[in-house]
N, C-alpha and C positions, 0 to 999 in steps of 0.2 A: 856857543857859550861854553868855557869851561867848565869842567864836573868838579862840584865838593863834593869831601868829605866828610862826613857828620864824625865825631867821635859823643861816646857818652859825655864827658867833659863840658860841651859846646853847645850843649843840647837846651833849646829855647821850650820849657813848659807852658802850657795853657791853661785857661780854665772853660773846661766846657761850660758851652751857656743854656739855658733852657730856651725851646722854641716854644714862642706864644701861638698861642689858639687865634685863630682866625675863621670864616665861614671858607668851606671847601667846594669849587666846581668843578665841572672837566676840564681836562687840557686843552691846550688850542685845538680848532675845529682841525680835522685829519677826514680826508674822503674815505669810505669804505660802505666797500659793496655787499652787501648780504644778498638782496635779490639779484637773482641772472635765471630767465627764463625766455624760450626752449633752448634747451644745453647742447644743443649739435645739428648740423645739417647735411646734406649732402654733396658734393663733389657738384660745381656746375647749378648751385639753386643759391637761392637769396629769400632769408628767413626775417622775420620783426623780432628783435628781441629787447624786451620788457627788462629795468632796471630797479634796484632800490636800494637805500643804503642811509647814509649820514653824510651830512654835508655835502651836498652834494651841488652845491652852491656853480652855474656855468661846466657842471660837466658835459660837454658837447663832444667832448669825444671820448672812442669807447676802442683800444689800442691791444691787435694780436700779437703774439712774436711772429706767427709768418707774414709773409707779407703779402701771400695770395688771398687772405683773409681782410675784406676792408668793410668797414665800419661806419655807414653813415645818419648823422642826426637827425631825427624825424620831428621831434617835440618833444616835451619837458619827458624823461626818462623810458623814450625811445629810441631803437636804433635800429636801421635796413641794414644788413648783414648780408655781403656777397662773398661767397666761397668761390673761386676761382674752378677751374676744371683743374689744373695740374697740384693742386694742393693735396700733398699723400695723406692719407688713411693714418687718426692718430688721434692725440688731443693735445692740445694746444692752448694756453691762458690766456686770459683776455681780462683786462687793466682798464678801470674807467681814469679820464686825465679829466681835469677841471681847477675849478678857483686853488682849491684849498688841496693840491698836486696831483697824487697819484695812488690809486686805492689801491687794495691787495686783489693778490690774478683768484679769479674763477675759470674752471674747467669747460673748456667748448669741445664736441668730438666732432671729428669729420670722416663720414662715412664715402663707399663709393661703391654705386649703384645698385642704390634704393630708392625708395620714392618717400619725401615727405610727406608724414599725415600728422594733421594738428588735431585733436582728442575737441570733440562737442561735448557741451552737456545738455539737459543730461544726459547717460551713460549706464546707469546703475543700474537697469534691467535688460534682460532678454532682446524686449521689444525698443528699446533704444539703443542698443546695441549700434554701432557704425559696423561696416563692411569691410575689410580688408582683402589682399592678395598676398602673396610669398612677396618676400625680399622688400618692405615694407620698413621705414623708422616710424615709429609711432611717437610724440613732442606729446608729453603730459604732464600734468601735477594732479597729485592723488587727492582724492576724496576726504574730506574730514567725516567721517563715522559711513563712511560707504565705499566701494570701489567701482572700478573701470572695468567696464566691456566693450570687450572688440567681438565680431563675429569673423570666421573662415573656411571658407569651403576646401575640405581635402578628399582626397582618393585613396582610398587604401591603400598602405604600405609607402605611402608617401612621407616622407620624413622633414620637417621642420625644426629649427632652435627657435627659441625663445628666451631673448640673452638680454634681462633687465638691465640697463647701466644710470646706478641713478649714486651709491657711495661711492663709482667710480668715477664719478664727476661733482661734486663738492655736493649735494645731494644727502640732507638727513634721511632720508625716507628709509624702512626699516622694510623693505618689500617681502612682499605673497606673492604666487604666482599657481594659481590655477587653472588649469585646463579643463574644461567639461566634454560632453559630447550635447546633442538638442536634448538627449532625456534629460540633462543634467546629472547622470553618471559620469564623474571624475576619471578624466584621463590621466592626468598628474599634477603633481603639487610639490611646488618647491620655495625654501628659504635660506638665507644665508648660503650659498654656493660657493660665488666671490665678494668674499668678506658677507657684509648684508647685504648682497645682491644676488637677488632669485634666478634659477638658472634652469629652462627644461630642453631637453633632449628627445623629440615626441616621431613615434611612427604610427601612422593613422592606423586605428583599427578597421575603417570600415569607410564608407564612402558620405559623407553629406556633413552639415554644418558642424564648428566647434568654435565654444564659445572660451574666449582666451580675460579671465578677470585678475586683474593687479590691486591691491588694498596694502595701506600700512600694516605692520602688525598690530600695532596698536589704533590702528586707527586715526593716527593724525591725519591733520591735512595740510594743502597748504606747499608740500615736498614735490618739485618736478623729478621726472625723470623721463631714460628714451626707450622704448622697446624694440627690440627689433627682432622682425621676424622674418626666419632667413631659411635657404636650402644652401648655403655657402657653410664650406667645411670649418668646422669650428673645434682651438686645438684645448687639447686640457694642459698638454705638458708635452716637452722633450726629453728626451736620454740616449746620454749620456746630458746631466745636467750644469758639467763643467767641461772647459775643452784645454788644450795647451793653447798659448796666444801662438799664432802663426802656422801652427800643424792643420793641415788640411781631417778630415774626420766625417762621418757619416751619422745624422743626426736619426733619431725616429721620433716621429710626431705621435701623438697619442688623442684620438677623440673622436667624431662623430661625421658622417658626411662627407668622404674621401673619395665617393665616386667610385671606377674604374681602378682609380692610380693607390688604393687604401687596399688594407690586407684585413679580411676580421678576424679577430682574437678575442679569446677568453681572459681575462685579469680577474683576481678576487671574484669569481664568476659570476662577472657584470660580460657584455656582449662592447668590444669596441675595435675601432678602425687606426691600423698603423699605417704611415707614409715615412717610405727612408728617403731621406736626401742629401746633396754635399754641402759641409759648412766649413768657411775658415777665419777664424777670430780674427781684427783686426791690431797687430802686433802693437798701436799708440795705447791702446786699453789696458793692459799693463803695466805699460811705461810709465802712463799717465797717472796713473788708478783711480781710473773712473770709470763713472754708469753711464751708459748711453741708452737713452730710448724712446721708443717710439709713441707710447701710451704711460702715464704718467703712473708712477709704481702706488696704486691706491688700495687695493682689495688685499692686500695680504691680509688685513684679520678683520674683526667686526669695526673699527674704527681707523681713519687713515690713520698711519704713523709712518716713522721717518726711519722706518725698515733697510731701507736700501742705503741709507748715510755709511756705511761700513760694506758695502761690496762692490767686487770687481766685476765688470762684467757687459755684460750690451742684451736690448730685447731683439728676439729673431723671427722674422716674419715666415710662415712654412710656404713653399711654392707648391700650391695644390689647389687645382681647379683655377677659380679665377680668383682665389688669396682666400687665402683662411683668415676669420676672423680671431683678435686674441696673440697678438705677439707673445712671446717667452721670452720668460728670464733664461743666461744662460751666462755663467761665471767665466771669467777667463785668469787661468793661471799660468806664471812663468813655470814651472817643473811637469812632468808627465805626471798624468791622469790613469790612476786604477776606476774599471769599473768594478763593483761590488760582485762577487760572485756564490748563487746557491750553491750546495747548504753550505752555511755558514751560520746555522743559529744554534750551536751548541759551544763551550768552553773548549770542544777538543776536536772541532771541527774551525777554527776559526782560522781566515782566511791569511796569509802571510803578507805585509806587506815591510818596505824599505822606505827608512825614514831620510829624508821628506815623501810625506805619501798626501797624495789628495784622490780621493776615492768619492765618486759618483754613487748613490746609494740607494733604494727603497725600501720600506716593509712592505713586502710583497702580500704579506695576509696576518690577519690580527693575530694576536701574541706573536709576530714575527721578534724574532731576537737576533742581532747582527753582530758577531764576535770577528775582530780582527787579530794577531799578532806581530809581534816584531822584535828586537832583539836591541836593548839600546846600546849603541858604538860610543859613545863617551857617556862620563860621571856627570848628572847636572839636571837641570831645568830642560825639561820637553812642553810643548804647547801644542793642546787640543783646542780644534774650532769645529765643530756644525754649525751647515747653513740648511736652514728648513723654513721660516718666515722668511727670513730674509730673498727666498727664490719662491715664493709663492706657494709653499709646502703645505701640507697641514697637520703636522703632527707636532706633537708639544714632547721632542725627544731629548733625554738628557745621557750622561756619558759616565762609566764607572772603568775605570783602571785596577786591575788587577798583577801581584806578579807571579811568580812563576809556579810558587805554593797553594796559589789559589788565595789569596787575602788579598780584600779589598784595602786599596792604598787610598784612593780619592773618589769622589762621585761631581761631576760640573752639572750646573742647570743653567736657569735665564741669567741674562745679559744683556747692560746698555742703561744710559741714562737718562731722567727725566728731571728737565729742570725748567720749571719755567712754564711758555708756550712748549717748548722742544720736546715730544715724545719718542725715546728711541729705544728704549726697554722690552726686550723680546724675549720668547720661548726659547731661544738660541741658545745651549749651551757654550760657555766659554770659560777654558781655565788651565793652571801650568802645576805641573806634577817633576818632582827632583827625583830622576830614576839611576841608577846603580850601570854602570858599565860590563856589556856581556852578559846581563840579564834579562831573562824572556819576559814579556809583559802581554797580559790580554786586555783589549779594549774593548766593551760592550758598549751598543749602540742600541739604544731600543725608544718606544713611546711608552712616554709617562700613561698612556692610561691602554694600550696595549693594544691600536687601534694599527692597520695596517689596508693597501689596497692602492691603486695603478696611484693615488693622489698624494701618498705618503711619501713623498720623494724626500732627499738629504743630501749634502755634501762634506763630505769627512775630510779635515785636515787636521795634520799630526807633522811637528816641526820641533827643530829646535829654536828657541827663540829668536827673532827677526823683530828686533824694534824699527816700528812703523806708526805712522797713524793715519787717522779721517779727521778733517774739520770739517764742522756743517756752520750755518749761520742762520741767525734767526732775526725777525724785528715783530717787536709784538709792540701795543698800548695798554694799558689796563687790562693783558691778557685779552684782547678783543684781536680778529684779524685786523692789519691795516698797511698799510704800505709805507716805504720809505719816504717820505718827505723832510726837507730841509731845510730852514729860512735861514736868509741871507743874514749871514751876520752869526749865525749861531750855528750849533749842532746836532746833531741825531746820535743813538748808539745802536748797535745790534751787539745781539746775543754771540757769544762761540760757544760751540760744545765739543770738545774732543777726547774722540775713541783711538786708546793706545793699543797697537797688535803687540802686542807680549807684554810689553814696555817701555817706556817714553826714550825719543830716541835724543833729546835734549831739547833744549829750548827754541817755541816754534814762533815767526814771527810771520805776523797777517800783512800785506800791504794789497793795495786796489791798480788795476789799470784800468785804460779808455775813459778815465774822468775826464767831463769838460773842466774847459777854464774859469779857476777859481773854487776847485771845488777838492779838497783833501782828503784823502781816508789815513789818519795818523797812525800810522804803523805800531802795531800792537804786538807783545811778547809773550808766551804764556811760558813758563817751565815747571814745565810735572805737572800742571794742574789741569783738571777737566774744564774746566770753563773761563772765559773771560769775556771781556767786550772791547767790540772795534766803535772807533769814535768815528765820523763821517763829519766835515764839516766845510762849509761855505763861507768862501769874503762878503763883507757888504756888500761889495760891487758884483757879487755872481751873477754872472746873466742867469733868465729864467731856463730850465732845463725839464727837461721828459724823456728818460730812456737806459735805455741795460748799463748796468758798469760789472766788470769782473772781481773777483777778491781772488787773490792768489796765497798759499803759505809757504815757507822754506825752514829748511832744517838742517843741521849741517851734524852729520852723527858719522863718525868715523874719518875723517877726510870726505865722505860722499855726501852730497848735495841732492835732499829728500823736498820736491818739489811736487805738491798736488792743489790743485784746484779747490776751493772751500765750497762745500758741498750748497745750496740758498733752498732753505724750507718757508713755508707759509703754514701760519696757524690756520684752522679751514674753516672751523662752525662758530658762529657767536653765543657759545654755551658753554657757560664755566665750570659746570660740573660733567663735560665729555672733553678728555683729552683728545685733539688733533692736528695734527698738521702732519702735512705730507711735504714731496720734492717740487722743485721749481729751477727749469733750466737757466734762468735768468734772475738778475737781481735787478729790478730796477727802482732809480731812484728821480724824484723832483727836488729842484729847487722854486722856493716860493718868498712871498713876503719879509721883510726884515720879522729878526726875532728879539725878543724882549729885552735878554741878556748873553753874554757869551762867557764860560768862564776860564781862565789858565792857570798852570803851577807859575810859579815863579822862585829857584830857576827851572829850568824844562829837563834837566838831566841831573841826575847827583849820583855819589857810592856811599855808600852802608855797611859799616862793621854787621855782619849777622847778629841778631841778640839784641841789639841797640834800638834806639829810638832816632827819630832824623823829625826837625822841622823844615818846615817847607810852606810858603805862600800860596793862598790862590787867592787870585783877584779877578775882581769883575767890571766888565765893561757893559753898561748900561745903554741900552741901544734905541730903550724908549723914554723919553720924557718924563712921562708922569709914571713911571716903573720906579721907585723909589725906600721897596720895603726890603725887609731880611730877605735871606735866603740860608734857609738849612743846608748842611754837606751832609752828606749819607755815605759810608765807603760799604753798602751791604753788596757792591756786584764786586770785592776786594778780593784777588788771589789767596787760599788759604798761607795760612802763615804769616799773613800781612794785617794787623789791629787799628781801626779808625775808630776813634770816640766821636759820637754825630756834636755836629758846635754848625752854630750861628753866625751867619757874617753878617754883620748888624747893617740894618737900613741905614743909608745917608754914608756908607762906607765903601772903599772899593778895594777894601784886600784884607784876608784875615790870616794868622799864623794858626797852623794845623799842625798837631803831634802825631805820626805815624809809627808805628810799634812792627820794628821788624824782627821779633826774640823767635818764631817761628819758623821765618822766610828760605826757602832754600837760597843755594846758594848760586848766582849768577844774572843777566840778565830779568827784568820783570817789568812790564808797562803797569803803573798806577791811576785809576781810574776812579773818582770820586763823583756823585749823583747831586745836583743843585734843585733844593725845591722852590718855588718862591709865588708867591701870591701874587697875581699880574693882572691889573684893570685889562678888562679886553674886551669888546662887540664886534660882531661881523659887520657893522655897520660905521665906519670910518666917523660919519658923523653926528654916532650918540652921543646924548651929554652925558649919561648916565652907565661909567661899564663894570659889570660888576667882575668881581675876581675870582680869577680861574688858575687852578692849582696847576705849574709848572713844573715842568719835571724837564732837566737839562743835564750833559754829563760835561764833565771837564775833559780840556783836552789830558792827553796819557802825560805822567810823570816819569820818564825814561830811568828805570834805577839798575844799577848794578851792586849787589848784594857779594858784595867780600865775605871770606871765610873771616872767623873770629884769629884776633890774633894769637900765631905759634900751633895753629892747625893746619 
């Protein structure tokens, strides 16, 4: 279809109409899963695991991304669960599929060689205490107003972890974790370690029983989680915590239970065990700029978030003993890698480095203060990055630029947006400072509250600007988890959010592969803007579908062709007032039932004087019978810069003219995307007489616009 021109001249005004009041339901039924319990099993065992959720209308099956993982139906909201023997050590999502598509993933782990133990009750005293041994998973859900005991018999100087995983698998539970001895003299006690997940590191005092108790903090109930209690070496971290992609390099492990092959060390004078080994990044991680891993990136702080949507890098498993539990983050950059060198915590002790510089870091002890220098070689724009959440750090460190006279020029803190389900807003300093040519500059790196020790790790990056970016993608409902689904005949939308490294490298456009037949992801444009949405959409005739599709993005910024992968998150808890959502390897989507309505621009491409106004049709194609009312347009998911007044497409009509207002619009490519509400008789039951009306909510397919500069500019 040829593209018009709008000029102001030709321009068709409207009159917004008011939307009448109606009674309000939910959206069409969408499957989602809230209950999943026990959250992992072992290598070579076959578990029950128990379901709950919404709609869940014929969900008989219950679908892993690996494939040694199968899944079979027992009765109404059970499943037998076989884990394969060759299935690696990890976590893995698991998708219930039924009538009404495909629910959003919950977290399964899979361990390898332990024994599964399912928790009795009761539990809550001494004398009901269950019995365990070492290397032991323990499948529980906590106690509402009491906690879990387990009993175990150790030998002096015998060394145990005790490594709750319960926020590390989609798991509210806010864990305690107590150790006793039979007098009930306290051995240890721990909270919040990884993220809210209790963590203890135990060497027997003394020989004969100890009683191991887990409780919410507050005492809910209701929260599974898995315990495990192990003599298997368990890492806290690596360092160097970045590597070059393809240079071979010598990693050191850092934590507890290294055997023979561990060295002990003093750190912040805590007592721990180092393992050196070889590592070599894999050079597509780079290329690519992507995260690869092994356990799903959950613990970085007390609530999952989408930490990791902005790094490069892959988790690394340490070869020590028969496998360390606890992969690591470990960054991978194209340029050489400085490690951090002491002392370096004074202004005139600071450390030299050459810009591009990426510098591996810690605060080695509280009030540590980590001073770099360098010398800027051109007039202009510099960019500073720390990675400290985003690699599982803990320290909330920010960044002050000084020059050569000792005055402070700039101070950077947190970073990252939160829009939506999408949470990516971190302690991460990030920010771009215009430094003078041939002038010395000191860079201070410290923690906001002056906290340091082996956990305090960082990664310092100092460039000159490099536009880049991350897209992630999201699908929410009423802000509830839920999964992709899509009826025939109409659409779905998900969320984009995109993080620019320095600054936007021009307009980025979304498209999908490995769709089945019949089924579109309408290629989306975003330019300059942090967010937009990709439309997903199915013909009438879409066969019925279940399974992964890709989203890929492209960029085209200097002659070079900036291609990465769109990051797919999931919101995790059904609780409005707890931001979360984490990562998800895969995006998958269903197709289901016809849909109500479907709606289009008409035409599907135009250009735009910038400043100007443009009309433009949407029409609708009515897919049900007795589907017959208004439907409201909403432009609130609208690219900045881009003005919709909300207007009614009146019942009994199938096309209304729309005024769009582009006086703000940058200039160049832009997908326009408009939200259709509409009141739609509906029952799960094909042959009620009676269905009452359930608030719709549909996006239009994209308005394809090219935004001209104003004329004689």
């Amino acid at each position: 279809m040829p593209s018009i021109i709008f000029r102001p001249a030709n321009l068709v005004l409207v009159c917004v109409l008011l939307w009448h009041s109606c009674p309000t339901y939910a959206e069409l039924p969408a499957l989602r899963l809230y209950k999943f319990q026990p959250i992992g099993a072992t290598t070579g065992s076959s578990v029950e695991i128990e379901v709950g959720g919404r709609d869940l209308e014929d969900a008989k099956e219950l679908r892993f991304e690996h494939p040694g993982i199968k899944a079979e139906w027992v009765k109404e909201n059970r499943f037998r669960v076989q884990v394969a023997s060759d299935v690696p050590e990890g976590t893995y999502d698991a998708r219930l599929v039924g009538r009404f598509g495909v629910s959003n993933p919950r977290l399964f782990a899979v361990h390898r060689g332990f024994v599964d133990f399912t928790e009795q009750e009761p539990n809550n005293t001494p004398d009901k205490a269950q019995t365990i041994t070492v290397n032991t998973a323990i499948n529980a859900v906590a106690d509402s107003n009491g906690q879990d005991l387990i009993r175990i018999a150790l030998k002096e100087g015998q060394r145990i972890a005790l490594d709750c995983q319960a926020e590390k698998l989609d798991s509210e539970l806010d864990g305690v974790l107590t150790v006793t001895m039979a007098d009930g003299r306290i051995v240890a006690s721990n909270s919040d370690y990884f993220g809210r997940d209790p963590f203890v590191s135990l060497v027997a005092p003394a020989d004969g029983d100890y009683y191991i108790m887990l409780n919410d903090l507050s005492y809910r109930g209701g929260f599974p989680y898995r315990l495990l209690v192990t003599d298997r070496p368990v890492v806290e971290n690596v360092f160097p915590r970045v590597v070059q992609s393809g240079k071979p390099i010598e990693l050191t492990a850092l934590g507890h239970g290294f055997g023979s092959a561990g060295q002990s060390v003093t750190i912040d004078g805590r007592p721990w065990e180092v393992f050196r080994f070889p590592f070599t990044a894999a050079a597509e991680i780079a290329e690519r700029g992507g995260y690869r891993f092994l356990e799903h990136p959950t613990d970085h702080t007390v609530a999952p978030t989408a930490a990791s949507c902005t790094l490069v890098g892959q988790q690394v498993t340490v070869p020590v003993g028969s496998g360390a539990l606890r992969p690591q983050i470990v960054m991978v950059a194209n340029s050489s890698v400085t490690v951090e060198t002491e002392p370096n915590n004074a202004p005139e002790r600071g450390q030299p480095l050459t810009v591009p510089a990426v510098v591996s870091g810690r605060f080695d002890q509280p009030r540590d203060a980590d001073w770099f220098t360098f010398t800027a070689a051109e007039t202009g724009p510099y960019a500073f990055e720390v990675y400290c959440e985003r690699i599982a750090g803990r320290a909330d460190p920010y960044v002050v630029i000084y020059d050569d006279k000792g005055e402070r020029i700039v101070e950077f803190d947190d970073f990252g947006h939160r829009i939506q389900a999408f949470d990516g807003h971190l302690r991460d300093p990030v920010g771009t400072a215009n430094l003078q040519k041939d002038k010395k500059y000191r860079v201070l790196v410290q923690d906001r509250y002056s906290r340091g020790g082996a956990r305090f790790q960082y990664v310092l990056a100092v460039r000159r600007p490099t536009p880049d970016f991350f897209i992630a993608a999201i699908h929410r409902e009423n802000q509830e988890p839920s999964g992709l689904t899509v009826w025939r005949g109409g659409a779905m939308q998900l969320d984009l959010v995109v993080h620019y490294q320095d600054n936007s490298p021009g307009p980025i456009t979304v498209t999908g592969e490995g769709l089945p037949p019949g089924v579109t992801v309408e290629p989306t444009t975003i330019n300059g803007d942090t967010r937009g949405t990709l439309v997903v959409r199915a013909e009438p005739n879409a066969a019925e579908f279940t399974g992964p599709i890709k989203l890929v993005a492209t960029c085209v910024h200097e002659g070079r062709t900036l291609r990465h992968e769109v990051r797919v998150h999931t919101k995790v808890w059904n609780n409005q007032n707890a931001p979360s959502c984490r990562a998800t390897r895969e995006l998958w989507l269903a197709v289901r039932d016809s849909a109500p309505f479907a709606l289009t621009f008409e035409p599907a491409t135009l250009k735009v004087e910038q400043g100007t106004k443009a009309a433009v049709k949407v029409k609708v194609a009515r897919r049900w019978n007795d589907f017959k009312s208004s439907i409201r347009l909403q432009g609130q998911s609208l690219t900045s810069g881009i003005k919709l007044n909300d207007l009614e497409l009146p019942g009994g009509k199938d096309e209304v003219t729309v005024s769009l207002d582009f006086t703000g619009a940058r200039v160049g490519p832009v997908s326009v995307i408009l939200t259709g509400q509409a009141q739609v008789p509906y029952d799960k039951d094909p042959q009620a007489k009676n269905r009452p009306n359930n608030l719709v909510t549909l996006p239009t397919s994209p308005l394809q616009v090219e935004v001209l500069p104003k004329p004689g500019k």
